[in-house]
PDB file of N, CA, C and O in Angstrom:
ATOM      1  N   UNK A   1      73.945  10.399  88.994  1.00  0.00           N
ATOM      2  CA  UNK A   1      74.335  11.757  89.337  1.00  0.00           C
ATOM      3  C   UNK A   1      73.193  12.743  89.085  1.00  0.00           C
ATOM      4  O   UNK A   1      72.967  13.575  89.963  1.00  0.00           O
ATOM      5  N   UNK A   2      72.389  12.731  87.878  1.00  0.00           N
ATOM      6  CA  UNK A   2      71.305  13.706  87.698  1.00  0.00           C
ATOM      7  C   UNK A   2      70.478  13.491  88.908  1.00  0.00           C
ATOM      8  O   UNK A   2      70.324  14.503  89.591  1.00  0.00           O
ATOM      9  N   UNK A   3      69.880  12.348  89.354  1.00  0.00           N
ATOM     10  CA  UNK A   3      69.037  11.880  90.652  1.00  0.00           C
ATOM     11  C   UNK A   3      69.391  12.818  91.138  1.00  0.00           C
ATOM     12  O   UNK A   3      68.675  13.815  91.231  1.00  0.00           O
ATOM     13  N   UNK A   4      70.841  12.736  91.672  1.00  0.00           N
ATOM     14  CA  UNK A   4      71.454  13.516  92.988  1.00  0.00           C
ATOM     15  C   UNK A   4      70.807  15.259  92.462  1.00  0.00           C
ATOM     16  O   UNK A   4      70.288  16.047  93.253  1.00  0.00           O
ATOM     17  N   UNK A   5      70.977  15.471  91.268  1.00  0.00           N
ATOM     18  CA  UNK A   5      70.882  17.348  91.163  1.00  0.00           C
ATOM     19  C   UNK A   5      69.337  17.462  91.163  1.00  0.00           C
ATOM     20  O   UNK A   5      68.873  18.555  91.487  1.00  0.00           O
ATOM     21  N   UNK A   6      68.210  16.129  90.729  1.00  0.00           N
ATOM     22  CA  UNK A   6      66.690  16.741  90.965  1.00  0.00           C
ATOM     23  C   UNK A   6      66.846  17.067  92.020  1.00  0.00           C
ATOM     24  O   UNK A   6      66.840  18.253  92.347  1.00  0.00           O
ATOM     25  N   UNK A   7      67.092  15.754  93.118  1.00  0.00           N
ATOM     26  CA  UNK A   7      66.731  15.897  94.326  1.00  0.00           C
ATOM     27  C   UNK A   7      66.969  17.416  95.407  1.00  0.00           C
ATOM     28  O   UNK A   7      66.172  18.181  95.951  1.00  0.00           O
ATOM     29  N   UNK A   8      68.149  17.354  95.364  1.00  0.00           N
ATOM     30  CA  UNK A   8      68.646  18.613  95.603  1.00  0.00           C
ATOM     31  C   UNK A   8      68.397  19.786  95.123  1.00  0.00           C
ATOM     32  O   UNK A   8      68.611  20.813  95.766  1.00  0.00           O
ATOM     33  N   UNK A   9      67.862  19.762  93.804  1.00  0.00           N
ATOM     34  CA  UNK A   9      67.154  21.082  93.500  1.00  0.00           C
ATOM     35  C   UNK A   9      65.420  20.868  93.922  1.00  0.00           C
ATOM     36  O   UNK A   9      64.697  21.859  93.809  1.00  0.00           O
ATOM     37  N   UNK A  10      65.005  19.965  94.252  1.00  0.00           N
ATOM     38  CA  UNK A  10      63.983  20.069  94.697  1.00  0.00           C
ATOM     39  C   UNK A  10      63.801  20.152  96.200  1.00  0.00           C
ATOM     40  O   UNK A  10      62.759  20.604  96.673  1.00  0.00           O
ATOM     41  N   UNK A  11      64.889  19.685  97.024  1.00  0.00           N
ATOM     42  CA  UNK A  11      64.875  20.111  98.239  1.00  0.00           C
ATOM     43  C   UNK A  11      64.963  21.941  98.514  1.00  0.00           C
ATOM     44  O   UNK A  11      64.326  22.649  99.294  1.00  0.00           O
ATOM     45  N   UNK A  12      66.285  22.362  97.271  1.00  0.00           N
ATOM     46  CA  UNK A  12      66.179  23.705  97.752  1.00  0.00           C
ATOM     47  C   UNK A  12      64.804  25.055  97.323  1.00  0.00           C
ATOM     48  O   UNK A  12      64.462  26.155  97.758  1.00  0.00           O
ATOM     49  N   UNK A  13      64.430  24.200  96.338  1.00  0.00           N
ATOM     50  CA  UNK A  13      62.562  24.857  95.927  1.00  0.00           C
ATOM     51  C   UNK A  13      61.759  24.863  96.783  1.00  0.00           C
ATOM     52  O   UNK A  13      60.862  25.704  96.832  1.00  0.00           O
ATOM     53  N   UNK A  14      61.932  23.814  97.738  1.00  0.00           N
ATOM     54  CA  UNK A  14      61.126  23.847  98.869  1.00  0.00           C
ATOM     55  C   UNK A  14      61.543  24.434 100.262  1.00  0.00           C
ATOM     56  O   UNK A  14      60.844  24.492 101.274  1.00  0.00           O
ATOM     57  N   UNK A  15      62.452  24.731 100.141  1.00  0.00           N
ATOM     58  CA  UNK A  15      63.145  25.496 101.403  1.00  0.00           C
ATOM     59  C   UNK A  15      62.976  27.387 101.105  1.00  0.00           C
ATOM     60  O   UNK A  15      62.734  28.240 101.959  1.00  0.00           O
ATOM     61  N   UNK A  16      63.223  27.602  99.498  1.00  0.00           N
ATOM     62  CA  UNK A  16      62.733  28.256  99.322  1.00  0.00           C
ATOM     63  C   UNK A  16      61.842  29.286  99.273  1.00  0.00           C
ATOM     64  O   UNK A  16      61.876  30.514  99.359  1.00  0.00           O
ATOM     65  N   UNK A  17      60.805  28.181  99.061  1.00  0.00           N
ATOM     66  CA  UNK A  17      58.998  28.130  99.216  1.00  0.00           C
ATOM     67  C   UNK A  17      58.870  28.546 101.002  1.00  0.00           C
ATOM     68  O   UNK A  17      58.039  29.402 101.303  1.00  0.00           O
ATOM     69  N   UNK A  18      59.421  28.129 101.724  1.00  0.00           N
ATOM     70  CA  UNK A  18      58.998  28.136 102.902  1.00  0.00           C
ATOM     71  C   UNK A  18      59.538  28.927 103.452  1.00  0.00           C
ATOM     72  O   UNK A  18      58.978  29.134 104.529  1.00  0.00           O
ATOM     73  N   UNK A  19      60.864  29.881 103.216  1.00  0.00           N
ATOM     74  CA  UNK A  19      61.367  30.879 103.388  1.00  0.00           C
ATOM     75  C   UNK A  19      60.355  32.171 102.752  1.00  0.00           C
ATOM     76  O   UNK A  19      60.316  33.100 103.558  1.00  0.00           O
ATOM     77  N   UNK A  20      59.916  32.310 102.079  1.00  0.00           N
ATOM     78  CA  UNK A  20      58.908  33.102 101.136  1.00  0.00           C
ATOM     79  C   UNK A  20      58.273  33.266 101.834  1.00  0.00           C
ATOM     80  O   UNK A  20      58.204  34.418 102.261  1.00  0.00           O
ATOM     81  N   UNK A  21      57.297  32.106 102.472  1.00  0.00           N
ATOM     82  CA  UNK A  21      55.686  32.310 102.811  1.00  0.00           C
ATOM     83  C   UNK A  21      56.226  32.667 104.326  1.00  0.00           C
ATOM     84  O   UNK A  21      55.690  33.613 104.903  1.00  0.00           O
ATOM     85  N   UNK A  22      57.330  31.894 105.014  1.00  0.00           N
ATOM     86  CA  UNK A  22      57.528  32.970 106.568  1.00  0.00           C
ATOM     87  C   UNK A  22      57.628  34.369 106.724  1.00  0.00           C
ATOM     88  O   UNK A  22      57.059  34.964 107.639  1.00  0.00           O
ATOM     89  N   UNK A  23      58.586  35.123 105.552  1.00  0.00           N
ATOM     90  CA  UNK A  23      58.440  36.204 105.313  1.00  0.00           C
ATOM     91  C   UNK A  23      57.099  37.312 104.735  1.00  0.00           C
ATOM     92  O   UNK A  23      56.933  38.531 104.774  1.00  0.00           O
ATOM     93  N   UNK A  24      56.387  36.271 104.260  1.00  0.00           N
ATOM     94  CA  UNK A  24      55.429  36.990 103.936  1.00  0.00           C
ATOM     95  C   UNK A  24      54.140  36.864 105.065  1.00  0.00           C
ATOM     96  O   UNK A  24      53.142  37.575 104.952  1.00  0.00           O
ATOM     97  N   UNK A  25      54.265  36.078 105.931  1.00  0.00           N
ATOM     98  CA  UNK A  25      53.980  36.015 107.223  1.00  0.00           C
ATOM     99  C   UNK A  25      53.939  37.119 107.996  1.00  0.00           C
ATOM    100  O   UNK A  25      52.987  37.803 108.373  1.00  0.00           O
ATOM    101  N   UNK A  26      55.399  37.222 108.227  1.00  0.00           N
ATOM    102  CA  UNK A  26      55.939  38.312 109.173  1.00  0.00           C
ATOM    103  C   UNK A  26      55.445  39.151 108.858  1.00  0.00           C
ATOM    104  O   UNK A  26      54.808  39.749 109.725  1.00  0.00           O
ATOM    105  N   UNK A  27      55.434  39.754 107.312  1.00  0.00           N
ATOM    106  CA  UNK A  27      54.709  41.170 106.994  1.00  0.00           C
ATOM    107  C   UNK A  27      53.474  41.130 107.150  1.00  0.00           C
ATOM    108  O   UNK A  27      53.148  42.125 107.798  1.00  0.00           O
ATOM    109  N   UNK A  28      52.061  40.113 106.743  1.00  0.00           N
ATOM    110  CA  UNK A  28      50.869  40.325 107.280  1.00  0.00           C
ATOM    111  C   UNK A  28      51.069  40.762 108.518  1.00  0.00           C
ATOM    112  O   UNK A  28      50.596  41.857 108.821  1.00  0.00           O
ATOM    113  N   UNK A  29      51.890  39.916 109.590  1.00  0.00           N
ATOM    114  CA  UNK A  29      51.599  39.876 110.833  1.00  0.00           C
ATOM    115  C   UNK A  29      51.561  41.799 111.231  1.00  0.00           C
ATOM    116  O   UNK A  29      50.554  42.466 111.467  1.00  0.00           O
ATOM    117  N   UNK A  30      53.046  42.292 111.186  1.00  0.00           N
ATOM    118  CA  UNK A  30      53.061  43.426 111.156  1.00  0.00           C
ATOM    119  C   UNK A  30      51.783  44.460 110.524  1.00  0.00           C
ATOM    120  O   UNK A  30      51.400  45.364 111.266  1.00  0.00           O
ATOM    121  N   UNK A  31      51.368  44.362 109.640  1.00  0.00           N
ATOM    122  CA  UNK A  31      50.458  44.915 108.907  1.00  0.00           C
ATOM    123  C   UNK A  31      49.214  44.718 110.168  1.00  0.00           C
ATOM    124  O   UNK A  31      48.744  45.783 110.569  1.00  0.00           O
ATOM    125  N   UNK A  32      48.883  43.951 110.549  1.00  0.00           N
ATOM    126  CA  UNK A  32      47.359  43.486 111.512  1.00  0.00           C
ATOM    127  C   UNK A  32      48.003  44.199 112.581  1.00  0.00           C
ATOM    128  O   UNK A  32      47.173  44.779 113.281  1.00  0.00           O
ATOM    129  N   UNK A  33      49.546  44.405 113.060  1.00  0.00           N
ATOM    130  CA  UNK A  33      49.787  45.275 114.278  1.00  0.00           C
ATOM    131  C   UNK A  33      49.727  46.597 114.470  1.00  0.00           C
ATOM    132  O   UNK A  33      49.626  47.333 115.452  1.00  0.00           O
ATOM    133  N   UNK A  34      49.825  46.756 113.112  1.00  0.00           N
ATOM    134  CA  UNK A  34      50.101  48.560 112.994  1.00  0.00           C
ATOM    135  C   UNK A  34      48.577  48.981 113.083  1.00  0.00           C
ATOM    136  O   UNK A  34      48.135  49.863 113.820  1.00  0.00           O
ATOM    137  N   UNK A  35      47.515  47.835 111.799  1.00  0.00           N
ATOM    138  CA  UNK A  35      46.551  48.669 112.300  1.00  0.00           C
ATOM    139  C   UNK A  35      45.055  47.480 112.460  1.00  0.00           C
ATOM    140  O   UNK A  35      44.364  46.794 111.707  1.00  0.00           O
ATOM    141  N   UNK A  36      45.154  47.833 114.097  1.00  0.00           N
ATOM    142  CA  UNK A  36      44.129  46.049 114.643  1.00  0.00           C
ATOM    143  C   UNK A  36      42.636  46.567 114.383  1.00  0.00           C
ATOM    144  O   UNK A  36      41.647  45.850 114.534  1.00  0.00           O
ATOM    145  N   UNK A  37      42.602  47.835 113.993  1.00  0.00           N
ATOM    146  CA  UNK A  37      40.843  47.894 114.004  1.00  0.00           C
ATOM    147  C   UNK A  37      40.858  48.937 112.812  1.00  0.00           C
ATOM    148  O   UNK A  37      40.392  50.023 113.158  1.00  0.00           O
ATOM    149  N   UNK A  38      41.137  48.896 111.935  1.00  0.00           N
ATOM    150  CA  UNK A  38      41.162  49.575 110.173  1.00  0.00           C
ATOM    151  C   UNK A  38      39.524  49.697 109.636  1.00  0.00           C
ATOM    152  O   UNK A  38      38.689  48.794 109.695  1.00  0.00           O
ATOM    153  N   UNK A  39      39.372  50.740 109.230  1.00  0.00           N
ATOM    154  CA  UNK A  39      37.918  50.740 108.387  1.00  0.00           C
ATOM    155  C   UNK A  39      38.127  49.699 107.523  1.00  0.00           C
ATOM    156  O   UNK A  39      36.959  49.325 107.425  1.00  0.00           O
ATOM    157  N   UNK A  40      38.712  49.001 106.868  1.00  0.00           N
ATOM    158  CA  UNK A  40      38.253  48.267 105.762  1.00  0.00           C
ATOM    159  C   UNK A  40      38.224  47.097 106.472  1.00  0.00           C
ATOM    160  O   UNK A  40      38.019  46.190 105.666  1.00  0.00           O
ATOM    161  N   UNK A  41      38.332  46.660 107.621  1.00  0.00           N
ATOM    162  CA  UNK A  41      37.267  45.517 108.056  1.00  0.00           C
ATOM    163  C   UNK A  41      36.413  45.394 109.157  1.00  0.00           C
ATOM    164  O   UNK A  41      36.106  44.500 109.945  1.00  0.00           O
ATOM    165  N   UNK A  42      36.072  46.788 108.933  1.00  0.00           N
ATOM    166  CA  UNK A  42      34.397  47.148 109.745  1.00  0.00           C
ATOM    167  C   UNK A  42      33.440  46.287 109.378  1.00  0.00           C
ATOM    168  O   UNK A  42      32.696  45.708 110.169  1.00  0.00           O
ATOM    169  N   UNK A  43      33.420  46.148 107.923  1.00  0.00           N
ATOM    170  CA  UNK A  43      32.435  46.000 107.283  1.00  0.00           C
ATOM    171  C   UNK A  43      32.243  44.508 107.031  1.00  0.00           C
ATOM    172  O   UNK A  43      31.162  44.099 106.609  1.00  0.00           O
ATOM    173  N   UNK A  44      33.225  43.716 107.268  1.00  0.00           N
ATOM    174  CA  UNK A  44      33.377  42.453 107.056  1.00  0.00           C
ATOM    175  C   UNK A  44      32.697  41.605 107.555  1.00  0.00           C
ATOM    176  O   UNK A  44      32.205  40.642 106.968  1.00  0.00           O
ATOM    177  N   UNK A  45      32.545  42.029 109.324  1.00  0.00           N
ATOM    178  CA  UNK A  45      32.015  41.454 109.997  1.00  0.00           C
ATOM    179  C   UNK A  45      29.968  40.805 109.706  1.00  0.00           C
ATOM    180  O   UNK A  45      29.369  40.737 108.633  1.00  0.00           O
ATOM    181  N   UNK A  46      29.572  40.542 110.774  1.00  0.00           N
ATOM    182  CA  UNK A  46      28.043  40.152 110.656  1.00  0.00           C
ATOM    183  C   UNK A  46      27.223  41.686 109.726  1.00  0.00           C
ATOM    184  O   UNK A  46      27.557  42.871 109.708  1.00  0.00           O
ATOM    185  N   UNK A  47      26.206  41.034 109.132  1.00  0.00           N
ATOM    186  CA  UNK A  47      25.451  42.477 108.609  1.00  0.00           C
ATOM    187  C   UNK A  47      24.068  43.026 109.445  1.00  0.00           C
ATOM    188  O   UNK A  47      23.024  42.494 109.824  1.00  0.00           O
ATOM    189  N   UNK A  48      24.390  43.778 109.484  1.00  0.00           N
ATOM    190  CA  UNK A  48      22.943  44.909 110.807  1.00  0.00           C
ATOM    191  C   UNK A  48      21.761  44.221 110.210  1.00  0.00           C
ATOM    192  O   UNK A  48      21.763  43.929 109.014  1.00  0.00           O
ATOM    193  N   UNK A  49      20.933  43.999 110.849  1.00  0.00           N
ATOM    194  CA  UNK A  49      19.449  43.831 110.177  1.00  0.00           C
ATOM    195  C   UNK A  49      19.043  44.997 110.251  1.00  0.00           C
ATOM    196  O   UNK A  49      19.134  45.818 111.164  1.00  0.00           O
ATOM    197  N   UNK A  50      18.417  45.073 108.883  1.00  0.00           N
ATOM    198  CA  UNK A  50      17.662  46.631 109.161  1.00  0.00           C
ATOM    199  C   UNK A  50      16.213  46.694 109.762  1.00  0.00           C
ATOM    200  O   UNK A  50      15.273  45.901 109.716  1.00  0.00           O
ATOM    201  N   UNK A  51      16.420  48.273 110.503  1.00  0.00           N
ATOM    202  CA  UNK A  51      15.303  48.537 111.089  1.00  0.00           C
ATOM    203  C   UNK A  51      13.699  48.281 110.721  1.00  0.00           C
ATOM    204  O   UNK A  51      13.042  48.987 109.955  1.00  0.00           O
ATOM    205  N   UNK A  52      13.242  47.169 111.404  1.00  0.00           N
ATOM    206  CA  UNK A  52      11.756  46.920 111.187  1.00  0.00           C
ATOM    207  C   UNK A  52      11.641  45.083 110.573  1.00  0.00           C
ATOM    208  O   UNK A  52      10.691  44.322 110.386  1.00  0.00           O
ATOM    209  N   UNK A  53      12.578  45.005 110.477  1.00  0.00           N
ATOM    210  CA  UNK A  53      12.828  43.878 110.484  1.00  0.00           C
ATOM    211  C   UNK A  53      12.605  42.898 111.607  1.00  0.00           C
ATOM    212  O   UNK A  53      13.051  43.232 112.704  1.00  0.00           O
ATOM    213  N   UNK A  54      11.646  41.108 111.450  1.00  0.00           N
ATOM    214  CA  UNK A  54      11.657  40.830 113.319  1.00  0.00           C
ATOM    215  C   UNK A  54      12.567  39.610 113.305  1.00  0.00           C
ATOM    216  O   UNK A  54      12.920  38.657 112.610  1.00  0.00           O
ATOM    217  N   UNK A  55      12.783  40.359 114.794  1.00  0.00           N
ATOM    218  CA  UNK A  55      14.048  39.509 115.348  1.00  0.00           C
ATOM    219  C   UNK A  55      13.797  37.573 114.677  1.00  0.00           C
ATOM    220  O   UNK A  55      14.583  36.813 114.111  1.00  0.00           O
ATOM    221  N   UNK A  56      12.409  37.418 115.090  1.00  0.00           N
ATOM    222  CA  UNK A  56      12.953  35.957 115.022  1.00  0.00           C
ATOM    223  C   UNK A  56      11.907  35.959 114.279  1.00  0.00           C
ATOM    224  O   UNK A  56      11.092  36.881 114.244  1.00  0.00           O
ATOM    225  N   UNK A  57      11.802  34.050 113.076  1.00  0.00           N
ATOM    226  CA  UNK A  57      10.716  33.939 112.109  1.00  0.00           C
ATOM    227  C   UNK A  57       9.494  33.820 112.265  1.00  0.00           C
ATOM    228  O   UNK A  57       9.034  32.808 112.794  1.00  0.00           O
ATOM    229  N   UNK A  58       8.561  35.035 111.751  1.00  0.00           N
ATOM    230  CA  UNK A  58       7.141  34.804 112.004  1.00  0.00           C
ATOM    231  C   UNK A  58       6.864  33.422 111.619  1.00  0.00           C
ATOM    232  O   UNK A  58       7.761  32.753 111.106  1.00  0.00           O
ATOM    233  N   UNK A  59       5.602  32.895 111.837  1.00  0.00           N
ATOM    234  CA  UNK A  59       4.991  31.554 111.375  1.00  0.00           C
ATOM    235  C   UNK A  59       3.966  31.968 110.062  1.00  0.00           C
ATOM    236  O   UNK A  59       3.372  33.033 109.892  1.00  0.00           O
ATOM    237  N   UNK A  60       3.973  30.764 109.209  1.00  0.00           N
ATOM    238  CA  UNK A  60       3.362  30.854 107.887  1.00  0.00           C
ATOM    239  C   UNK A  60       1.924  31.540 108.024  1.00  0.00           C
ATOM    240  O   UNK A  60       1.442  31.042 109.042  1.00  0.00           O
ATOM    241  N   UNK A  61       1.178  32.281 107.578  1.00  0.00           N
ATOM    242  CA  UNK A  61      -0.246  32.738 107.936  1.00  0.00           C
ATOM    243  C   UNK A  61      -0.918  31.187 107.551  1.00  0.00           C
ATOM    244  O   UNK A  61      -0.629  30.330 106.716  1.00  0.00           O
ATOM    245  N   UNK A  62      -1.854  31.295 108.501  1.00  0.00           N
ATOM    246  CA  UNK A  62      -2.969  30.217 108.255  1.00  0.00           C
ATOM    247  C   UNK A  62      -4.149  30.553 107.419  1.00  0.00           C
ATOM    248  O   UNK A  62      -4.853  31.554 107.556  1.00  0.00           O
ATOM    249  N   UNK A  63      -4.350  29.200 106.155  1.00  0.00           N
ATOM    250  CA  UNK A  63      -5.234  29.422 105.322  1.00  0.00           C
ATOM    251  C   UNK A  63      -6.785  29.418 105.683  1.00  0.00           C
ATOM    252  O   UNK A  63      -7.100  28.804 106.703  1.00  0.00           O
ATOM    253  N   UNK A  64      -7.594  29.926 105.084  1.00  0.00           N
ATOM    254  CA  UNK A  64      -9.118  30.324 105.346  1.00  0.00           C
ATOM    255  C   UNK A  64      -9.475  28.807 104.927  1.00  0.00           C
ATOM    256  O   UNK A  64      -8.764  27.851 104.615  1.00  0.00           O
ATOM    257  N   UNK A  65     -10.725  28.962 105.036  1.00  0.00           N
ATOM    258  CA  UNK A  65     -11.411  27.820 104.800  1.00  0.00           C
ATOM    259  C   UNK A  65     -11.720  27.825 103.315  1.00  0.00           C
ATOM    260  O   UNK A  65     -12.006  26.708 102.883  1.00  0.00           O
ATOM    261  N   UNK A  66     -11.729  28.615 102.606  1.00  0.00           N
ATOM    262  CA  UNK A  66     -11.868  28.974 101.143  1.00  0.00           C
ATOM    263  C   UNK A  66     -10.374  28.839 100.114  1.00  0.00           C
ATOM    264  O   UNK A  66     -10.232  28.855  98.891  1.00  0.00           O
ATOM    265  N   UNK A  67      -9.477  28.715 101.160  1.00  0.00           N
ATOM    266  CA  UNK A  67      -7.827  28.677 100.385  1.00  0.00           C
ATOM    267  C   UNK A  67      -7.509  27.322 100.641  1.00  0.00           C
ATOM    268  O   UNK A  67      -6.728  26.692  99.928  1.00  0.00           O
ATOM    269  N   UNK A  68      -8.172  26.770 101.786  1.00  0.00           N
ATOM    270  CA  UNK A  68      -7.666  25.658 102.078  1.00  0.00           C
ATOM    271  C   UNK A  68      -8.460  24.317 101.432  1.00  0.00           C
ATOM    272  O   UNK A  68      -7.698  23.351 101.431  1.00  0.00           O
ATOM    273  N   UNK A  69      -9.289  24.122 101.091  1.00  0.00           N
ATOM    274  CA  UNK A  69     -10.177  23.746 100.213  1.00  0.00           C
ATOM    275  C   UNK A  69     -10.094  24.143  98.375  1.00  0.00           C
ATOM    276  O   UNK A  69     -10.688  23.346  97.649  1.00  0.00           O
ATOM    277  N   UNK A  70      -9.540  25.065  97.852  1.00  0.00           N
ATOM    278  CA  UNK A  70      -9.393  25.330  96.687  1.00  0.00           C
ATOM    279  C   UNK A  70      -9.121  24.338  96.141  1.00  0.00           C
ATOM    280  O   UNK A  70     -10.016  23.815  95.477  1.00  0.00           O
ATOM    281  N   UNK A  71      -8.017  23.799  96.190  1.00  0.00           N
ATOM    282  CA  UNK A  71      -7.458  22.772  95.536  1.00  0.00           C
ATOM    283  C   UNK A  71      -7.494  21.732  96.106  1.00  0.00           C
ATOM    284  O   UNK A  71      -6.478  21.376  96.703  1.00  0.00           O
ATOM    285  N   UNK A  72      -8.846  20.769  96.115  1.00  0.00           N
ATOM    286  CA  UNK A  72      -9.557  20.087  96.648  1.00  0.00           C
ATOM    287  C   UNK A  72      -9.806  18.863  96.148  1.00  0.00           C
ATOM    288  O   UNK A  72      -8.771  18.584  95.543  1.00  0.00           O
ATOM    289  N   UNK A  73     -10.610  17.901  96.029  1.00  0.00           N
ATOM    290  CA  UNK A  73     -10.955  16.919  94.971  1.00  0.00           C
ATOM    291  C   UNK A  73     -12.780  17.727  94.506  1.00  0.00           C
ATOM    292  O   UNK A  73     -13.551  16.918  93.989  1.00  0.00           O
ATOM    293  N   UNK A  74     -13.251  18.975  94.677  1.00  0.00           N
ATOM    294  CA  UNK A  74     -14.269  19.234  93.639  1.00  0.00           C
ATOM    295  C   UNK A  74     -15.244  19.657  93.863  1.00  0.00           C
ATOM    296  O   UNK A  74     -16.055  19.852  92.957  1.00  0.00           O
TER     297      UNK A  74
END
């Protein structure tokens, strides 16, 4: 008989549980409808590169003949 009351109280914890999180569903959902473009996730998105910054990666500078030789065998 106890079997029978876990079970059943663990079926209704989980029905529970899943009643909860639909409802709390519904309210995000509403919340993203009322407001689809909100300042507080302007900012979320990608970040600006700032000005002067280059678009794509320069290449390593090439060493002199005096840097490249430094550490040499002598």
């Amino acid at each position: 008989m106890e079997t029978i009351i876990t079970v059943a109280v663990i079926i209704l914890m989980i029905v529970a549980g899943m009643i909860l999180i639909h409802l709390l569903n519904a309210q995000h959902d509403e919340r993203i409808a009322a407001f689809p473009y909100s300042e507080a996730l302007r900012g979320s998105g990608r970040r600006s590169r700032p000005s002067g910054q280059p678009t794509e990666p320069t290449e390593p500078p090439v060493a002199t003949h005096h840097e490249h030789h430094a550490g040499g065998r002598g």
